[in-house]
N, C-alpha and C positions, 0 to 999 in steps of 0.2 A: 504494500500500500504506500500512496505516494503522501509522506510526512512533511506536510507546508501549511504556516499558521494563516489560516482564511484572511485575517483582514490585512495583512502583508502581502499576500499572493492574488486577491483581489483587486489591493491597489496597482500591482506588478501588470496586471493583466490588462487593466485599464487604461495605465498608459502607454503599453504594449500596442492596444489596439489602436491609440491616437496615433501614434507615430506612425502604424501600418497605413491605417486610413490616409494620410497624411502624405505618406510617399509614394503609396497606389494610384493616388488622385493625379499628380502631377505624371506616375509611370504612366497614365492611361493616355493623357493629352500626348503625352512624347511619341507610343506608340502607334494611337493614332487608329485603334481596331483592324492591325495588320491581318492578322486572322478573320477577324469578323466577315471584314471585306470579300476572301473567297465565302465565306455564306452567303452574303447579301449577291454577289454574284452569281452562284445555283439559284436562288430565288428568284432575283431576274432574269435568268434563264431562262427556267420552268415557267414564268409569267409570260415569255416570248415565244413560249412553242418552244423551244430549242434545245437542243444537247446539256445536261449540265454537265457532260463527263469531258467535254472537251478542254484543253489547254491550248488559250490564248497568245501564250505570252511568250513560246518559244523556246523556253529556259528547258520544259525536260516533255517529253511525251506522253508521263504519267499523268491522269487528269489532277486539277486545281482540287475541285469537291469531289469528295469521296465515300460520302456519304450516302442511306437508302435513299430516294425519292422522296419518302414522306418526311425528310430533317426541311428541305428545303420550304414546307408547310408551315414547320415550326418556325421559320425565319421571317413569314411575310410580314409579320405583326414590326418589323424592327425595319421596315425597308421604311426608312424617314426622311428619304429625301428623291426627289425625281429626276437627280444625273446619274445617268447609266455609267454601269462601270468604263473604265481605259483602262487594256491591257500593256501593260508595261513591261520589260524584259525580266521575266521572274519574278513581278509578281502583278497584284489589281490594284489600281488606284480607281475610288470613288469621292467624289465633291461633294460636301456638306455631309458629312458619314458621322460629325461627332455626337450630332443629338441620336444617331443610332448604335453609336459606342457607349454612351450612359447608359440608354435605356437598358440596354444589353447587358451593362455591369450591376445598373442596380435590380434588374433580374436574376441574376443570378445571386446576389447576396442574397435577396430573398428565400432561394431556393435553397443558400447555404443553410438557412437558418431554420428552413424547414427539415433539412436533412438532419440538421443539429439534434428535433426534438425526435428526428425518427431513430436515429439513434440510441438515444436515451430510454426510447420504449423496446427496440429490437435486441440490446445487447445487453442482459442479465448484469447487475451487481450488486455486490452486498448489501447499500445503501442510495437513498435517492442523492444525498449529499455526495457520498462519494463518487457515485456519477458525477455528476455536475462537475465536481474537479476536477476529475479523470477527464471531460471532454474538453474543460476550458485549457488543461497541459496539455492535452492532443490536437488541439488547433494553435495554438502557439508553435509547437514544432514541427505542423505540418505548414505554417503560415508563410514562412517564405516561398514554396512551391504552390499553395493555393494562390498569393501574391502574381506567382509567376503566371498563373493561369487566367489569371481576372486580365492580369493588364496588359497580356496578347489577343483577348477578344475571343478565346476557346468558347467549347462548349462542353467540355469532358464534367465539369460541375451538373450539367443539367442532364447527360446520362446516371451520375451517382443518385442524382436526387430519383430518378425512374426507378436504379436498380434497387435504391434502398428500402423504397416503398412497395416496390415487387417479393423483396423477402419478407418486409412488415407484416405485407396481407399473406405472407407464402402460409407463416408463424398464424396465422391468424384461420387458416384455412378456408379463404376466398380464392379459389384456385385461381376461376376466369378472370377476375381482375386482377389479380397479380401475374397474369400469364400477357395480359394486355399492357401492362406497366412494364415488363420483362422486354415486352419487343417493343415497348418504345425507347429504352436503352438500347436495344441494341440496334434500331433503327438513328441513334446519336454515333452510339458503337460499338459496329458486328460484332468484335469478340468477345464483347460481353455474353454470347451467345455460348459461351463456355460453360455459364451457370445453370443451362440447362441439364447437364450432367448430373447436376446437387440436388437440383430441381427431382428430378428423376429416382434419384439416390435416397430421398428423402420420401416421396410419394408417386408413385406411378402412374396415378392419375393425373396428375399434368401435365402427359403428353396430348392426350384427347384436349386438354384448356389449352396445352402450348399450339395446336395444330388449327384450334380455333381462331383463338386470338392472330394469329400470323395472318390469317386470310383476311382479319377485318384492319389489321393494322398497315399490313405489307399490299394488300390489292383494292379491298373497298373501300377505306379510306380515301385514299389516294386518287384515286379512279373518279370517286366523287368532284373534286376538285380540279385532278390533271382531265378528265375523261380518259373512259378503258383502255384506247389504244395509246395513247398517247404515254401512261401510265407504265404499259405495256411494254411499249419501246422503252422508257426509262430502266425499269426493271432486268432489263436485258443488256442495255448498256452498262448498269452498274455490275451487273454479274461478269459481262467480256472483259470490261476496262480496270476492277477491282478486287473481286472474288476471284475469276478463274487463275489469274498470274499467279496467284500465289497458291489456293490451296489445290486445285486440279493443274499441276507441272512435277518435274522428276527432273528440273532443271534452277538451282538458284540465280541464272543469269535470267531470267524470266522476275525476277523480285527483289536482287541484291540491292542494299540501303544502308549506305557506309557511314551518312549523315553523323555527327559525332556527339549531335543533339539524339539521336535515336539510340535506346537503351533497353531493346526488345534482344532476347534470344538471336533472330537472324540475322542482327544486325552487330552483335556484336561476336557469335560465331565469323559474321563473316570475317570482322576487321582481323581476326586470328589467320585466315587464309589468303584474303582478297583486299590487293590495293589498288590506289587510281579513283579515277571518278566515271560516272554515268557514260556510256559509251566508250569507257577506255578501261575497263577492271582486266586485273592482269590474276590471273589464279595460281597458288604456290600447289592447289590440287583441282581435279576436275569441277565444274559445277555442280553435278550431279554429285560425287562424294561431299561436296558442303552438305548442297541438301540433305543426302541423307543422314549426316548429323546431325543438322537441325532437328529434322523429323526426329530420329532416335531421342534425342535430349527431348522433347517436348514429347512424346509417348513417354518418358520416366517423369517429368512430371505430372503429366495426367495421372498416370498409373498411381504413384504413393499419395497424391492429392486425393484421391478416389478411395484409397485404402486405409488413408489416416481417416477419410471423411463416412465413410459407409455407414459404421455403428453410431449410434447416435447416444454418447452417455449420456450427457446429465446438458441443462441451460445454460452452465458456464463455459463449456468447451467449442459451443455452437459459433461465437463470434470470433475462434480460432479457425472454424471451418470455412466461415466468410472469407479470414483473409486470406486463405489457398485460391480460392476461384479468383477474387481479384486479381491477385499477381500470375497468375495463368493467363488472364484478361490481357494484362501490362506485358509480358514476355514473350507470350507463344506468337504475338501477329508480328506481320511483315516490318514493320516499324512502331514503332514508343518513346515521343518526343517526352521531354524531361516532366513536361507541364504536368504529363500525366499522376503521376508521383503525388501531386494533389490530394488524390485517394489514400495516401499515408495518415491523413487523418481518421479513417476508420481502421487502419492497422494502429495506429497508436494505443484508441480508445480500447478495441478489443483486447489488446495486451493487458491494461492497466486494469482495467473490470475482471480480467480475470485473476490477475497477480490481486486485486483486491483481498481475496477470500481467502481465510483463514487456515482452510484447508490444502491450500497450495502451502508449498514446503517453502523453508528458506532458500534452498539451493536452488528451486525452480524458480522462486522470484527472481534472485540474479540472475538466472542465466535469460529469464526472460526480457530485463531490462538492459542484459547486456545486446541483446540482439535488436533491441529498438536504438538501446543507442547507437551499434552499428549503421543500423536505416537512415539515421540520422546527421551522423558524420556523412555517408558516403552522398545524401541527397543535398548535402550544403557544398559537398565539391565538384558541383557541377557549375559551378561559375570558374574552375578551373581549366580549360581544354584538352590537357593531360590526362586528367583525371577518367574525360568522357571518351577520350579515344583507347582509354585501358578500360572501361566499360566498366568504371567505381562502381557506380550506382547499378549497373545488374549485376554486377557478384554480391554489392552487399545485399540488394534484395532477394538474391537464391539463397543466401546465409538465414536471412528469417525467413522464406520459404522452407529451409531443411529444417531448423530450430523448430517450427511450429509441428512439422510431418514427426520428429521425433518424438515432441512431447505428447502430442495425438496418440500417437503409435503407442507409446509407454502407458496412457491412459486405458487402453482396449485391453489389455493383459491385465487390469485391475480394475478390485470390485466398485462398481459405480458407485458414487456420490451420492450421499442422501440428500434431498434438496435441504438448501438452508436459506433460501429468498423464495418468496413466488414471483411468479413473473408477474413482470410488468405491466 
């Protein structure tokens, strides 16, 4: 349990958050909704009839938006100004964009704050108080990479807040709507699409909700809005230009992403084999043998993610289970720019809620907070370029990926826990 006197750690936190606010505000203007911009550009897009998956701008052949057809829905509300994008050599410039870069941020602060309370009802802990702690030290030192995340104009915040409330209602046993909420993360993003596995693992009847919900999320939706065909053609585009390069190939030259901001599994296998850039990658072994290390490494995480996660002990272990599919999420896809790491705010919390309890041993507390603090070191030195081209930040997040798969595992070989909270 984390030992800090409230009305000290309180005031810590408050001016903590001024200062963030503070230099957010001014990061926002500087950058300008660099990001946002390709959103608001699939929107106007899809409002012009037209391709979202194409790339403008000359810089690389992969498309700009990458996302399902129905993200570009979620975006109309924020198209706040009526000059069409210019595309620029690498990247989109839009005129008058910034009353649609607020809106856009203090949306999402909202949603942080919703996610804040879904938390607090989704991941078990000894006391309401010491939740509340636990979550206010987990956004503090998840707060530099959420920082990172607001004032590039992402949108990785407003897939957490779908996926959170997908397991809220999962816990709750509302399959269809939380099967609905499920694919609207993963319509922010696909490989959120991973937690259907837990899903499954968890209750088997979520397939028939998972199978539903896709059709009203992924075609009628959509359909409504774009019309059938047109809908139609998107959905096919995003599957040629997105989906198939990466997961239907037996070739890594088909999805190599050396990017040194990317912290995903195949991006940092590759930097282990493959140098150069986009069009000029030189291989120290075949494509095909990258791949299929990649592949091989991401079937053993699957595998002991699934094996740690299968038996369901007790409510404290569950918010350990969460963060395996997350960082499954974050590592197994073709690329994981830093921003993503944002989500360490629910790997904090889980940690902390569960070292709470009284029952957890000494030595598993430490080694529990020594693996956060790992996460923690390795996510602040990504403002170093060294650092992300040795791929800090995904070794240390495989390190609390294996931390958590061992204490899981050690958990299954003993007798479960008598409840000592009720849920939330």
């Amino acid at each position: 349990m984390l030992n800090l006197k409230t009305s000290n750690f309180d005031r810590l936190f408050i001016i903590y958050i001024i200062i963030f606010v503070l230099a957010l505000s001014v990061a926002i203007y500087a950058r300008g909704g660099r990001d946002l911009k390709v959103d608001i550009y699939g929107a106007q897009q899809a409002l012009n009839k037209d391709s979202i998956y194409k790339n403008p701008t000359g810089d690389d052949p992969r498309p700009l938006f990458r996302y399902a057809p129905g993200f570009a829905i979620m975006v109309y509300p924020f198209i706040l100004t009526s000059q069409p994008y210019k595309a620029v050599r690498g990247h989109i410039e839009i005129d008058g964009i910034m009353p649609s870069v607020f809106a856009w941020y203090f949306f999402k602060i909202l949603l942080l704050f919703l996610s804040a309370i879904i938390l607090l009802k989704l991941i078990p802990c000894v006391s309401k108080d010491v939740a509340l702690r636990n979550l206010k030290v987990s956004f503090m030192l998840a707060l530099p990479l959420i920082g990172c995340e607001l004032a590039n104009g992402q949108n990785k915040i407003l897939a957490l807040f779908f996926m959170l409330l997908a397991l809220w209602l999962f816990s709750r046993k509302k399959l269809f709507i939380s099967a609905l909420c499920f694919c609207l993360a993963a319509t922010v993003h696909i490989p959120l699409a991973i937690f259907a596995v837990y899903f499954v693992l968890r209750n088997k009847k979520f397939i028939l909700n998972l199978a539903a919900a896709a059709l009203v999320v992924f075609f009628l939706l959509p359909s409504l809005v774009f019309g059938v065909h047109f809908n139609i053609y998107l959905l096919k585009e995003w599957f040629l230009n997105n989906i198939k390069p990466f997961c239907l190939t037996n070739s890594y030259a088909t999805y190599a992403d050396l990017r040194v901001s990317s912290q995903s599994l195949p991006s940092a296998i590759g930097r282990m084999f493959v140098s150069g850039y986009t069009g000029n990658f030189k291989y120290l072994i075949s494509p095909f043998a990258v791949h299929a290390v990649i592949r091989a490494v991401g079937i053993v995480l699957l595998f002991f993610s699934c094996f740690a996660s299968w038996k369901r002990l007790n409510p404290v272990s569950e918010g350990l289970c969460y963060i395996l599919f997350f960082i499954l999420s974050i590592l197994l896809p073709q690329y994981s720019i830093t921003y993503i790491w944002s989500w360490s705010l629910v790997f904090y919390f889980a940690v902390f809620n569960y070292i709470s309890y009284p029952e957890v041993s000494h030595r598993k507390r430490k080694f529990m907070l020594a693996l956060a603090a790992i996460l923690f070191i390795t996510s602040i030195s990504i403002s170093l370029k060294v650092c992300n081209r040795f791929s800090v930040l995904f070794w240390g997040t495989v390190i609390l990926w294996a931390g958590i798969v061992g204490v899981l595992i050690k958990n299954i070989w003993r007798k479960p826990w008598q409840k000592t909270c009720r849920k939330s």
